[in-house]
C-alpha positions in Angstrom: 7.9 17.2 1.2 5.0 15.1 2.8 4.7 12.9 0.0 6.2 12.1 -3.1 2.3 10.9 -5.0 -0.9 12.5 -4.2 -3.4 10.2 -1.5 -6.0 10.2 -4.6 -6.4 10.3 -8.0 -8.2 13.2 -9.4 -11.8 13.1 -9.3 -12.1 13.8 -13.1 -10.4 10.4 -13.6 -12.1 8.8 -11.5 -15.8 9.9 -11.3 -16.8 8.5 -14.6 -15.2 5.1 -13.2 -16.9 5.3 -10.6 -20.3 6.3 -11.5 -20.3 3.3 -14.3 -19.3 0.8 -11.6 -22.1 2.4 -9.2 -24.4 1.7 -12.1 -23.7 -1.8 -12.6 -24.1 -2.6 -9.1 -20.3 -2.7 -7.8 -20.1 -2.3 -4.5 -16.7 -1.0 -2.6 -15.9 -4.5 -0.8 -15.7 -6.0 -3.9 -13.4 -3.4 -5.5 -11.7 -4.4 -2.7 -11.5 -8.2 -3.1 -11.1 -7.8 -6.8 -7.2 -5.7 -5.3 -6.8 -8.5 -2.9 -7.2 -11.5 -5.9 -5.1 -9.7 -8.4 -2.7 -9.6 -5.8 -2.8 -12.7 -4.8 -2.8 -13.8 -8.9 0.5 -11.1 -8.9 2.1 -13.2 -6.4 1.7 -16.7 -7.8 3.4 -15.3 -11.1 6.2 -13.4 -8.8 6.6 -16.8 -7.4 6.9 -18.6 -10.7 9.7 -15.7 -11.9 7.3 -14.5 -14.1 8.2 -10.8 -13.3 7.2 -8.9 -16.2 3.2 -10.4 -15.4 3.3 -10.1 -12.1 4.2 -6.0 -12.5 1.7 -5.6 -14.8 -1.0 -7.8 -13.1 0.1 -5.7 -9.4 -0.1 -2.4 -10.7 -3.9 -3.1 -12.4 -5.1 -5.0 -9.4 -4.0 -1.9 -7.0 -4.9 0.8 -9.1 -8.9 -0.6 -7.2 -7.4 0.8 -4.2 -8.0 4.2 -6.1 -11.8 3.5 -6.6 -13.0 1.7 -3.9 -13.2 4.3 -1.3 -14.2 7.4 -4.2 -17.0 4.6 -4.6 -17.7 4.3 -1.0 -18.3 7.8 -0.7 -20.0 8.4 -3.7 -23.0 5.7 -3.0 -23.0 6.6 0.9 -21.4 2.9 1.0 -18.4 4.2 3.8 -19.0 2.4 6.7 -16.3 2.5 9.7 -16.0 -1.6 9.2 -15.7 -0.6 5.4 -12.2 1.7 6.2 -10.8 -0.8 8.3 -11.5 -3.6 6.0 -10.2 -1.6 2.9 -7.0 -0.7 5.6 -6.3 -4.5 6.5 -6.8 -6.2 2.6 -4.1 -4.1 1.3 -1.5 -5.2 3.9 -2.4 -8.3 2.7 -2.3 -7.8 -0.9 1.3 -6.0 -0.5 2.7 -9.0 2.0 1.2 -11.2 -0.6 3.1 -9.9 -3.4 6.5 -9.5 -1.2 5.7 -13.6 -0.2 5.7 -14.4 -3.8 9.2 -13.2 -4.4 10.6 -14.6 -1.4 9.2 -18.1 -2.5 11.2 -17.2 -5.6 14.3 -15.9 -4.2 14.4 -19.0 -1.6 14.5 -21.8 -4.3 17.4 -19.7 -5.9 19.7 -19.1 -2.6 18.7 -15.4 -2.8 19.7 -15.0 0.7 20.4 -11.1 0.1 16.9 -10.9 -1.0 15.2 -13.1 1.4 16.5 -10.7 4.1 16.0 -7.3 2.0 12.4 -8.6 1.8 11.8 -9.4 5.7 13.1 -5.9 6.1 10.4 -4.4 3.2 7.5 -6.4 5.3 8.5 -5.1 8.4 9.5 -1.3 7.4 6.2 -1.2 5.1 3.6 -2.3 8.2 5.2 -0.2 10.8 4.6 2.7 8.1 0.7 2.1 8.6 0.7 0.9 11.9 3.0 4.6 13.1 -0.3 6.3 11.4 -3.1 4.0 12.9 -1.3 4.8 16.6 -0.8 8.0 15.9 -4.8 8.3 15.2 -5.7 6.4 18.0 -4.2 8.9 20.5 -5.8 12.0 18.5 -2.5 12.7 16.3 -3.1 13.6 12.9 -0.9 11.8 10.2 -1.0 12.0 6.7 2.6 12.6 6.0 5.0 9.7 5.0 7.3 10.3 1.9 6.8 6.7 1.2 3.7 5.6 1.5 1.3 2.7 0.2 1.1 4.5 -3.6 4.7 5.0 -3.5 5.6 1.6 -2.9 3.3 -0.4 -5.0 4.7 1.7 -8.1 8.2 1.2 -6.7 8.1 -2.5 -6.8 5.5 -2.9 -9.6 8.0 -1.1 -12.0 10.7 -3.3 -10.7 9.1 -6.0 -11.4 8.3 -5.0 -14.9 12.1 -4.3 -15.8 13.3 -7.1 -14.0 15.6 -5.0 -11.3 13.6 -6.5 -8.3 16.7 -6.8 -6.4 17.2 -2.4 -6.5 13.9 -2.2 -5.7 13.7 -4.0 -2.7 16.7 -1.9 -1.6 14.7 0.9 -2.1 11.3 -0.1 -1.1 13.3 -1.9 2.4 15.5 1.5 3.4 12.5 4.5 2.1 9.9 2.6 4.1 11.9 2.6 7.3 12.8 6.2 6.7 9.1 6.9 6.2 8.3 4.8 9.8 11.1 7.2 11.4 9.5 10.3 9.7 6.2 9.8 11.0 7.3 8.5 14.5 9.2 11.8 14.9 5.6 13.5 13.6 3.7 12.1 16.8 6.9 12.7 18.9 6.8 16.7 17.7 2.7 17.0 17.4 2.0 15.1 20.6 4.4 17.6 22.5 2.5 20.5 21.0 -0.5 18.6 22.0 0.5 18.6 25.5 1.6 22.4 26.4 -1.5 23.3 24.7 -3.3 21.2 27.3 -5.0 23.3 30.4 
C-alpha cells in the first residue's frame, strides 16, 4: 500500500471551490497563510486544553492545504517559490499545533507526552525531508503510508475525542515507519538507478 489517503481531493470537490475563490481574487499564498493562522489559532486552544476546538479549528484550517495548490494551477499561479513556500508553511503549521500540546502537557508533568511529542516532530519532518532528498538526487518519491494527510486527520480526530495521548503514539511510531519506508525507497530505486547507468 503506498498510502493510506489519496495526495488530493477530487477535482469535482474541489473545482467549484476553487473557481469561486479564483473569482474573488484569492490567491494561493494566502490559502496558504489562511492554513498557517488557523494553525497557529489551533495551537493556542491545544495549549489552553481546549481540545475539542483545537481539532475542529486544525482540520478546517488544513483542509486549505487541499486548495491552494489546485488554485495555483488553475490560475497559472504555481511558481517554484510558490511549492517550496506551500512545502515549508505546513511544517510550520504541524510543529505549531504539536508545540501547543506540549505547552499543555508540560504545565501538567506530562513527561510521557512531552517525549512522545519530540519523537512526532522529529519522525514527521524527516518523513518530508526523506522525499525532498530523495528529489534532489533524481529519486522519485511519492510513497509514505503516513504522510502529511494522514497525520493531520490522525491527530485532529484525537484531539476532537480527547485521546491525544493514543494519538501521539500513533502519529510518533507510523511516522518513523513511514521515514524508514521511504529511506529504504531511495536505497532500492537509487541502486536500480545505478546498474542502469552506462
Amino acid at each position: 500500500m503506498a498510502r493510506l489517503l489519496p495526495r488530493s481531493a477530487p477535482r469535482w470537490l474541489t473545482d467549484p471551490i476553487v473557481g469561486a475563490l479564483a473569482a474573488v481574487g484569492v490567491t494561493p499564498n494566502m490559502l496558504t497563510l489562511g492554513g498557517v493562522l488557523g494553525n497557529a489559532g489551533a495551537a493556542v486552544l491545544a495549549a489552553r486544553g481546549e481540545f475539542l476546538p483545537a481539532g475542529l479549528v486544525m482540520l478546517a484550517a488544513s483542509s486549505l492545504d487541499l486548495l491552494d495548490g489546485a488554485l495555483a494551477r488553475a490560475t497559472g499561479r504555481a511558481t517554484p517559490f510558490g511549492s517550496v513556500f506551500d512545502a515549508v508553511m505546513d511544517r510550520v503549521s504541524e510543529a505549531a499545533v504539536l508545540f501547543g500540546l506540549l505547552y499543555y502537557f508540560s504545565d501538567r508533568g506530562g513527561r510521557d507526552e512531552e517525549l512522545l511529542i519530540f519523537a512526532a516532530v522529529v519522525a514527521s519532518f524527516l518523513v518530508s525531508y526523506t522525499r525532498a532528498r530523495a528529489e534532489i538526487v533524481d529519486v522519485p518519491m511519492r510513497e509514505g503510508l503516513f504522510g502529511r494527510a494522514e497525520r493531520v486527520i490522525l491527530l485532529g480526530v484525537g484531539l476532537i475525542i480527547d485521546e491525544v495521548t493514543v494519538a501521539l503514539w500513533i502519529l510518533a511510531v507510523a511516522a518513523a515507519a513511514t521515514a524508514v519506508q521511504r529511506l529504504a525507497l531511495v536505497w532500492l530505486r537509487a541502486g536500480r538507478s545505478d546498474e542502469q547507468s552506462p
